[in-house]
TORKOL-4160 file (C-alpha; in steps of 0.2 Angstrom, whole numbers, padded with zeros to 4 digits, m for minus):
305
<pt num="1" X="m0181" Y="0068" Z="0151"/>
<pt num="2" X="m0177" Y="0056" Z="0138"/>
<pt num="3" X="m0193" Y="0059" Z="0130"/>
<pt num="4" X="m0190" Y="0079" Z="0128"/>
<pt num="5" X="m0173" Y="0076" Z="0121"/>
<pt num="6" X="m0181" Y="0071" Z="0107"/>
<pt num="7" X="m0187" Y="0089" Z="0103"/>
<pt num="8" X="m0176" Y="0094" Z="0093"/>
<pt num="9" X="m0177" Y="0114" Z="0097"/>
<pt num="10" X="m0177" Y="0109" Z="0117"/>
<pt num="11" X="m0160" Y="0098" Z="0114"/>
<pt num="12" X="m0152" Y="0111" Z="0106"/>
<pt num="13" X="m0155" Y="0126" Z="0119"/>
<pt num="14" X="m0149" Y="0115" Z="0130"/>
<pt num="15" X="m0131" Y="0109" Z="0124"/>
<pt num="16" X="m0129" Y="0127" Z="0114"/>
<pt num="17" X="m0129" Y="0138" Z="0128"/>
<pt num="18" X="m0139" Y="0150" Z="0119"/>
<pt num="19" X="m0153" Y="0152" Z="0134"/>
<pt num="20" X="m0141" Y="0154" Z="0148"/>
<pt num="21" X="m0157" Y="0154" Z="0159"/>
<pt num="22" X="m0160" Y="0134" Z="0155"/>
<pt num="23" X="m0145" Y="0130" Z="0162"/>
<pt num="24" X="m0153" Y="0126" Z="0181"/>
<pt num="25" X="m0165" Y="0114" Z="0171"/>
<pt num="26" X="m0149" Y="0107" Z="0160"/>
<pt num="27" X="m0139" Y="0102" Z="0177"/>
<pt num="28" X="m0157" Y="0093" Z="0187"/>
<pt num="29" X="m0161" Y="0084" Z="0170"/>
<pt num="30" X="m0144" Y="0075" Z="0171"/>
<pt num="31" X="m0144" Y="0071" Z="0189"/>
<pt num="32" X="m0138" Y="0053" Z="0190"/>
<pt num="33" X="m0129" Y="0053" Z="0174"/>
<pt num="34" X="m0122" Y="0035" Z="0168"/>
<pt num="35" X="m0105" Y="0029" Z="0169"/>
<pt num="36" X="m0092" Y="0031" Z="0157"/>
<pt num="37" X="m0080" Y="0021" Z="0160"/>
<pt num="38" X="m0063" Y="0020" Z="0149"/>
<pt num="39" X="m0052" Y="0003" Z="0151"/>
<pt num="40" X="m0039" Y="m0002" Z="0143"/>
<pt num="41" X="m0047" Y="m0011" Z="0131"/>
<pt num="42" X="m0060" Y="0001" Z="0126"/>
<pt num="43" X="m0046" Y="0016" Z="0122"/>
<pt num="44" X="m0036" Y="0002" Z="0115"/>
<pt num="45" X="m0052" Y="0001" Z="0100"/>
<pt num="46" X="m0052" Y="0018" Z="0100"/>
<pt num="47" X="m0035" Y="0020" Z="0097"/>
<pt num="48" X="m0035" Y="0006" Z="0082"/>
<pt num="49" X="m0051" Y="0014" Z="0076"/>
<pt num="50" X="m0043" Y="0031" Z="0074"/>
<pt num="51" X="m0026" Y="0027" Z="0068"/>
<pt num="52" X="m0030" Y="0010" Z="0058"/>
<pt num="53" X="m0016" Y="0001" Z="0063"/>
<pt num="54" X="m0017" Y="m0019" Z="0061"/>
<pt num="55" X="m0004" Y="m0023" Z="0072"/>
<pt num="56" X="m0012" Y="m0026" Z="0088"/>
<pt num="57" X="0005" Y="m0030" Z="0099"/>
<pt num="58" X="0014" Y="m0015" Z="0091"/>
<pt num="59" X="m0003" Y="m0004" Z="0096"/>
<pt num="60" X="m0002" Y="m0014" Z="0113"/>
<pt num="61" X="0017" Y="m0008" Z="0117"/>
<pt num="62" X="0013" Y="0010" Z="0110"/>
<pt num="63" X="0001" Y="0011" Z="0122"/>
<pt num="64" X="0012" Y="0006" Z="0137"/>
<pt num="65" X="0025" Y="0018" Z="0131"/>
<pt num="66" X="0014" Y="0032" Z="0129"/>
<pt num="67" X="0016" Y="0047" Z="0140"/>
<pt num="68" X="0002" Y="0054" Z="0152"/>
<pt num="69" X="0000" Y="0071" Z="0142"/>
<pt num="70" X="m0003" Y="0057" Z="0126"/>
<pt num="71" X="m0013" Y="0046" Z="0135"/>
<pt num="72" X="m0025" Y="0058" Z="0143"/>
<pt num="73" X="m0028" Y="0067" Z="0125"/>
<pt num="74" X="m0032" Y="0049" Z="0120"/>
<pt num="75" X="m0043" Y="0048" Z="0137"/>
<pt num="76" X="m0052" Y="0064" Z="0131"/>
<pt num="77" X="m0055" Y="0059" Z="0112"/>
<pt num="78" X="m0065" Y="0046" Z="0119"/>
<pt num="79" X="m0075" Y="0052" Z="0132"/>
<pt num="80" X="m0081" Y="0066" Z="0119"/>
<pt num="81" X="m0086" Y="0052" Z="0109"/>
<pt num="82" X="m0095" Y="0043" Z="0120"/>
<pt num="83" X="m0103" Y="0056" Z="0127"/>
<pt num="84" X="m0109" Y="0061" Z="0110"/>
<pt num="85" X="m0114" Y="0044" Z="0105"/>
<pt num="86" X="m0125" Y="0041" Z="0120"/>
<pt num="87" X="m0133" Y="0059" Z="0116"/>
<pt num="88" X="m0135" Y="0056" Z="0099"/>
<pt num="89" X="m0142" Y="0040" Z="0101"/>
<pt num="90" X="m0155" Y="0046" Z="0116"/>
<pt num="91" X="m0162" Y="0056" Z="0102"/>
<pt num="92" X="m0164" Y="0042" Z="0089"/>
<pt num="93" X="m0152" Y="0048" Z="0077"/>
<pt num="94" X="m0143" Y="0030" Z="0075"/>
<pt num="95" X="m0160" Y="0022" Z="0071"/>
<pt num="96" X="m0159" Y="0011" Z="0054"/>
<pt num="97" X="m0140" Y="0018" Z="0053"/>
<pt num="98" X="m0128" Y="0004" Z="0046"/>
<pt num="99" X="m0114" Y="0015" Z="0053"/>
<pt num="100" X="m0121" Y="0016" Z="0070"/>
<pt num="101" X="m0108" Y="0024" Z="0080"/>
<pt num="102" X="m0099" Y="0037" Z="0069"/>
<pt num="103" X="m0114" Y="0043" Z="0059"/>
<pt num="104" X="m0124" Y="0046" Z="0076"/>
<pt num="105" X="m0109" Y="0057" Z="0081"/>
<pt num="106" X="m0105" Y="0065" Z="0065"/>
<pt num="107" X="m0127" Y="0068" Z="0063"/>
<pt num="108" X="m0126" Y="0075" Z="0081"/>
<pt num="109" X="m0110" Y="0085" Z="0076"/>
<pt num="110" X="m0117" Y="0093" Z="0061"/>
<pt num="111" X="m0135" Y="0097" Z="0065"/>
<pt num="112" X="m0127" Y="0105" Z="0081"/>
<pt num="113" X="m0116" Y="0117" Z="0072"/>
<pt num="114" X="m0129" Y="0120" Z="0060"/>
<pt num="115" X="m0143" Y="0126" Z="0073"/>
<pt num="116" X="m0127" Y="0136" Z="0080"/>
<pt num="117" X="m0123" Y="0146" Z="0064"/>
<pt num="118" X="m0144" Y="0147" Z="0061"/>
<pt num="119" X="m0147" Y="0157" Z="0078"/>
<pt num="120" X="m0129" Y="0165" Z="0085"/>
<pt num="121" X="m0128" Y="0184" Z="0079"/>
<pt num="122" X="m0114" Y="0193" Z="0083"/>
<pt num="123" X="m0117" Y="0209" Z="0089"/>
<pt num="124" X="m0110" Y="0226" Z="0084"/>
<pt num="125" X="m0099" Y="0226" Z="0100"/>
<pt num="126" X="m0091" Y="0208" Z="0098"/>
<pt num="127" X="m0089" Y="0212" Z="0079"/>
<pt num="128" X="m0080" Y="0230" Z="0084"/>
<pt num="129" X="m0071" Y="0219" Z="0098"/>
<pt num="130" X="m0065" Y="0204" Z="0087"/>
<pt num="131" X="m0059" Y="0217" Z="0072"/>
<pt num="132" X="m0046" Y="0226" Z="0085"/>
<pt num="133" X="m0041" Y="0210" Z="0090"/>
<pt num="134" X="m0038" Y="0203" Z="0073"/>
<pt num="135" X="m0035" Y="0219" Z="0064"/>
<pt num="136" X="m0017" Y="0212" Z="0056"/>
<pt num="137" X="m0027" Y="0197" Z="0048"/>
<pt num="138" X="m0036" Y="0209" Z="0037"/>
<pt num="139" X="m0020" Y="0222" Z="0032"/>
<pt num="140" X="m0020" Y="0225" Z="0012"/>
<pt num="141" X="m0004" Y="0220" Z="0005"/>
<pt num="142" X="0002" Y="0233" Z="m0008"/>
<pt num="143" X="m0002" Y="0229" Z="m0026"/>
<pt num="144" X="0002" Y="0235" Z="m0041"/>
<pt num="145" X="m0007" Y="0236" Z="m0061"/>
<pt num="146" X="0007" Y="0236" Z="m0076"/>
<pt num="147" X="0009" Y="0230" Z="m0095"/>
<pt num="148" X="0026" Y="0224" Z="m0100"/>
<pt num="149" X="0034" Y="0219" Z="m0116"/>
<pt num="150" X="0048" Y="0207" Z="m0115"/>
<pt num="151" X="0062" Y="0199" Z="m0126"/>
<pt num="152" X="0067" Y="0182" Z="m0124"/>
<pt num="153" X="0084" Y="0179" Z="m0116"/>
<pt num="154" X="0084" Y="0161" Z="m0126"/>
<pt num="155" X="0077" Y="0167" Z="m0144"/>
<pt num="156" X="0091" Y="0183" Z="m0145"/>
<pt num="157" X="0104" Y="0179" Z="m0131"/>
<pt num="158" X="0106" Y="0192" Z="m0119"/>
<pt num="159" X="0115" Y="0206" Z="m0126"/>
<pt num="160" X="0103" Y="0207" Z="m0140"/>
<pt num="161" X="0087" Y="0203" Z="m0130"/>
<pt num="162" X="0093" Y="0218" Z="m0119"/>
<pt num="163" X="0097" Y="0231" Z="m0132"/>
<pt num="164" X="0079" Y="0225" Z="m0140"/>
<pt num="165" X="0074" Y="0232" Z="m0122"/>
<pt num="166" X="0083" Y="0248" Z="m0122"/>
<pt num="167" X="0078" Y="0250" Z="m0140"/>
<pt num="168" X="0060" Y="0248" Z="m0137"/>
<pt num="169" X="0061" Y="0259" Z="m0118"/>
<pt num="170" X="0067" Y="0274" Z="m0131"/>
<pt num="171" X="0051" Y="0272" Z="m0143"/>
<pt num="172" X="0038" Y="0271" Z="m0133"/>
<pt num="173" X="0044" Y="0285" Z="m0122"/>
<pt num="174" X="0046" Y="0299" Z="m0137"/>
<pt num="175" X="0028" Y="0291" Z="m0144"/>
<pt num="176" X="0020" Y="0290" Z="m0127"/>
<pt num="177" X="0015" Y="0273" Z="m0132"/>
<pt num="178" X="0000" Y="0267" Z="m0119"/>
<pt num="179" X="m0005" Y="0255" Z="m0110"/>
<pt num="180" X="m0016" Y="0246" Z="m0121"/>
<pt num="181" X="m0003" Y="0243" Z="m0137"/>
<pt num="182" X="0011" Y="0236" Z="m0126"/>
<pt num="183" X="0003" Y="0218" Z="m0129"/>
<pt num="184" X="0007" Y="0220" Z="m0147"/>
<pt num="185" X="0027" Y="0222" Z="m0145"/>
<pt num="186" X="0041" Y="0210" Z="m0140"/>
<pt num="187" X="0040" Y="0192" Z="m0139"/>
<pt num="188" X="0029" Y="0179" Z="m0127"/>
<pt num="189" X="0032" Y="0179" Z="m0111"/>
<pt num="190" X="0030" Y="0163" Z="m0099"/>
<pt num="191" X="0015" Y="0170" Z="m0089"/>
<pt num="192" X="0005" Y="0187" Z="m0092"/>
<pt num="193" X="0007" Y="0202" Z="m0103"/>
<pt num="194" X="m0003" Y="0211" Z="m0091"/>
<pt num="195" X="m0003" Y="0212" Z="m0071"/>
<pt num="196" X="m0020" Y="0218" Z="m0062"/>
<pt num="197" X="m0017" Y="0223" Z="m0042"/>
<pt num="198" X="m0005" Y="0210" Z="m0041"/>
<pt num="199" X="0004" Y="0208" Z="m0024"/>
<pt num="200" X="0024" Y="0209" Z="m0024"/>
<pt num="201" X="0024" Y="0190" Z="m0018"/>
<pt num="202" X="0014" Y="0187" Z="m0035"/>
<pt num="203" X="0026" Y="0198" Z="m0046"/>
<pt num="204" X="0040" Y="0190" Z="m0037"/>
<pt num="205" X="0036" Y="0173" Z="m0042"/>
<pt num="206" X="0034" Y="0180" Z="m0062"/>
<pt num="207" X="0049" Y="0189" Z="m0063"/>
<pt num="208" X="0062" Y="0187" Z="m0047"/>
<pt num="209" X="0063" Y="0198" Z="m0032"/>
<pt num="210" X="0076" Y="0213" Z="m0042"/>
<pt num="211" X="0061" Y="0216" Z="m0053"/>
<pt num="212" X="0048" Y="0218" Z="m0039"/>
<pt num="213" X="0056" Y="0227" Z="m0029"/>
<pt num="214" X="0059" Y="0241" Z="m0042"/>
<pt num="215" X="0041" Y="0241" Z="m0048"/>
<pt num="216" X="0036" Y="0245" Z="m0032"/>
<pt num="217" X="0046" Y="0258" Z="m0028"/>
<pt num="218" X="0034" Y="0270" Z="m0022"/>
<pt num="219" X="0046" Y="0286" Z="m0025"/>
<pt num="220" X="0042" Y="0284" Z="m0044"/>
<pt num="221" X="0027" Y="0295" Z="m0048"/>
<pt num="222" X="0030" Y="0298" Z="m0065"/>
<pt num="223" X="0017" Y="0287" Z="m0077"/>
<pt num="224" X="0031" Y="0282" Z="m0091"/>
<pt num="225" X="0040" Y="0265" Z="m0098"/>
<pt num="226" X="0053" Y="0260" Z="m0085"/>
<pt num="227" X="0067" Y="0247" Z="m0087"/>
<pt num="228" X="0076" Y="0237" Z="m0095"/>
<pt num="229" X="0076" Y="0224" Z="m0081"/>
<pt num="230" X="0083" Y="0207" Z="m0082"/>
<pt num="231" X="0073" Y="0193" Z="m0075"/>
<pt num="232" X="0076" Y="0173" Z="m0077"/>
<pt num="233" X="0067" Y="0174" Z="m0094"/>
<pt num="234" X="0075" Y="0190" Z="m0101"/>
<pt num="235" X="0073" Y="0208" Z="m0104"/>
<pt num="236" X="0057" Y="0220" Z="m0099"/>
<pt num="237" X="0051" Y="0236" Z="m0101"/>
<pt num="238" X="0036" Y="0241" Z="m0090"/>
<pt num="239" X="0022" Y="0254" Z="m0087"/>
<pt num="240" X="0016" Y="0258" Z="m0072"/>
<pt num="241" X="m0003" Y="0262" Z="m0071"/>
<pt num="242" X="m0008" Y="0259" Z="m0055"/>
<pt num="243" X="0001" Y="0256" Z="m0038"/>
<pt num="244" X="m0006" Y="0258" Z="m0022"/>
<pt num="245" X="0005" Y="0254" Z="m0002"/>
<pt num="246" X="m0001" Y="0243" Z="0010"/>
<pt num="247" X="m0013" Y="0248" Z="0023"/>
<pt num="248" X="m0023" Y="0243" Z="0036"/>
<pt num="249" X="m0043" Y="0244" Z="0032"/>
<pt num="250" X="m0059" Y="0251" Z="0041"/>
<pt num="251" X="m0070" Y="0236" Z="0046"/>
<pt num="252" X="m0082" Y="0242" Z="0035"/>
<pt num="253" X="m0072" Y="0238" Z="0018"/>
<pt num="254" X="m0069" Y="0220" Z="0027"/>
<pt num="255" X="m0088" Y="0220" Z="0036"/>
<pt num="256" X="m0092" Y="0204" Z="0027"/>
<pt num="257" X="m0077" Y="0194" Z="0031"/>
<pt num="258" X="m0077" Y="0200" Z="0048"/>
<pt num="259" X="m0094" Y="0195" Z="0050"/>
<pt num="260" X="m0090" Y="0178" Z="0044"/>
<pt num="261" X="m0073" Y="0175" Z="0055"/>
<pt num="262" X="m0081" Y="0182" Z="0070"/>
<pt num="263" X="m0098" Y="0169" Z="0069"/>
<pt num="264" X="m0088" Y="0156" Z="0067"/>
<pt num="265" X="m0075" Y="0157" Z="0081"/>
<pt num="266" X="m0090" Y="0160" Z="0092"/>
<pt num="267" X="m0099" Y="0146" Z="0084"/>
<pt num="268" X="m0083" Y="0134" Z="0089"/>
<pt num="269" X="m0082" Y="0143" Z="0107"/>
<pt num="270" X="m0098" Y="0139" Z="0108"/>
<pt num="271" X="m0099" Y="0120" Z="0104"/>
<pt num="272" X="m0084" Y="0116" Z="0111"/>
<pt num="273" X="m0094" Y="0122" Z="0128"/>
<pt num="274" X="m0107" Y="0114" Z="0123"/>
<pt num="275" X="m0100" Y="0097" Z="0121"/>
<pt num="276" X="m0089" Y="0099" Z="0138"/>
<pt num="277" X="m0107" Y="0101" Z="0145"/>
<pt num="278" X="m0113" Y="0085" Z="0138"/>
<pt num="279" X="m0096" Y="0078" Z="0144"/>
<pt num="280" X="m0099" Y="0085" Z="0161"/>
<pt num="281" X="m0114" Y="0074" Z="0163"/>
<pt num="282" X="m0106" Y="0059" Z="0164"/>
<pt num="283" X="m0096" Y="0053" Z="0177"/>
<pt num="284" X="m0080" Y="0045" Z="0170"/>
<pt num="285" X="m0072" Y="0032" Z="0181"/>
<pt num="286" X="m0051" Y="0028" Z="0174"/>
<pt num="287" X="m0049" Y="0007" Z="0176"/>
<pt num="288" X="m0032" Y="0001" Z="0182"/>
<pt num="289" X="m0027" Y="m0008" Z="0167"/>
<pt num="290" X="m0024" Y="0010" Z="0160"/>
<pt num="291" X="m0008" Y="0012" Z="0172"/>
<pt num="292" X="0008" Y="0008" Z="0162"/>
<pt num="293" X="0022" Y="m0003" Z="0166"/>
<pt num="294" X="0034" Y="0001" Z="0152"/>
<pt num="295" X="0047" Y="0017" Z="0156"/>
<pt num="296" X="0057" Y="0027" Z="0144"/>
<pt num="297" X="0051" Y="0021" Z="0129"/>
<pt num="298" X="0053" Y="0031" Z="0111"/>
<pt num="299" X="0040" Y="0021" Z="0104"/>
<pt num="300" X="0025" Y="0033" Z="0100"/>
<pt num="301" X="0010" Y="0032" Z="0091"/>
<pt num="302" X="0017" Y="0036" Z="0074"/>
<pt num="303" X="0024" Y="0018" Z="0074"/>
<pt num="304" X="0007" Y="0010" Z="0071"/>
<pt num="305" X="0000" Y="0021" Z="0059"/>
């Protein structure tokens, strides 16, 4: 057995689940599995490994103090490890490896996932079924396209900087100024002259939330210099171009994406099945010394961190 766990291709059907009909073969292969057998004093490296703490009789009554739920997540941690070690180290990938023990797991870990993304498609039905299920993570916010000129609240004091505004609103309406010549009015603003399909989270951060709530007020059709509004900074006049609502999209205009998010939470459903197979191979066997003596304790592991 040993011997065809070192082919690579072989090893990987097997703990990937991608040939359902090998599974027969997985479970004879690992009939009479070794021991794992988590002690105290095993979890407790583990523990000290993970959370780097130096204070071994702190780590000691953190332990004690633990709670079940706590300790079993611990319990879990290293049983996957373990189980990944031996695996990984059945198949020569520690060999000549000063870091034995985590770059075995982290090799095994890695080529795993990378054989998973190589060979699992998702099919036209599971991409259709995981778009309707997750059809909010993909909704178009509304944006919006404008030009502004601004006046400088500190350079002309308010009441100037606003009637600069008013009087700049009236001269580019009566000239139907565009677009393009707003950037060579007014005075410098803090961030852009011009805003491409930003979203009102974006403009909100720029100007304040009055000012993006009336550029996108979707009851304005009209393609003409609007304002003055007052933000932090001063007064603006704005034109529109451009401002479209939020919508939810056809998986078509998000089919890459889709792709993408859908491979990779079956690539993860898929490992994590894969490594509890591994794990199921082993018989894991709780030692006494694990049993706590210590009751309602607020140490937690946060203390030895």
């Amino acid at each position: 057995m040993k011997a065809l766990l070192k082919e690579p291709l072989v090893y990987f059907l097997l703990i990937g689940g991608v040939i359902f009909s090998l599974s027969s073969f997985v479970e004879e292969s690992y009939e009479g599995a070794q021991e794992i057998v988590v002690d105290r004093a095993s979890l407790l490296r583990h523990i000290q490994l993970k959370t780097k703490a130096i204070d071994q009789a702190r780590l000691e009554r953190s332990f004690d103090a633990m709670s079940d739920a706590k300790r079993q997540q611990w319990i879990d941690a290293y049983v996957r490890e373990e189980a990944l070690y031996r695996e990984g180290s059945a198949l020569g990938l520690g060999e000549d490896d000063p870091l034995i023990r985590g770059r075995v797991i982290q090799k095994l870990e890695f080529i795993t996932q990378q054989y998973s993304e190589t060979v699992l498609k998702v099919s036209d039905i599971q991409l259709e079924a995981y778009f309707d299920t997750h059809k909010e993570d993909y909704y178009i916010k509304p944006f919006i396209t404008f030009t502004h000129v601004f006046f400088d609240r500190e350079s002309h004091g308010d009441d100037i900087a606003h009637a600069l505004a008013v009087e700049k609103l009236k001269s580019f309406n009566e000239n139907n100024i565009p677009f393009s010549e707003g950037i060579q009015h007014g005075d410098r603003f803090p961030f852009h002259v011009n805003y491409v399909e930003r979203t009102p989270d974006f403009i909100t951060s720029h100007f304040g939330s009055t000012i993006s709530e009336a550029v996108f007020d979707f009851s304005i059709t009209e393609e003409t210099w609007r304002g003055p509004y007052v933000s932090a900074y001063g007064s603006h006049v704005i034109l529109v171009s451009r401002l479209e609502p939020g919508r939810a999209p056809e998986l078509t205009e998000v089919l890459s994406q889709v792709y993408q998010d859908a491979q990779r939470e079956q690539v993860s459903q898929g490992l994590k099945m894969a490594y509890q197979a591994i794990i199921d191979t082993y018989t894991v066997k709780h030692s006494d010394d694990l049993k706590t003596t210590v009751q309602d304790s607020k140490l937690t592991m946060a203390d030895v961190q």
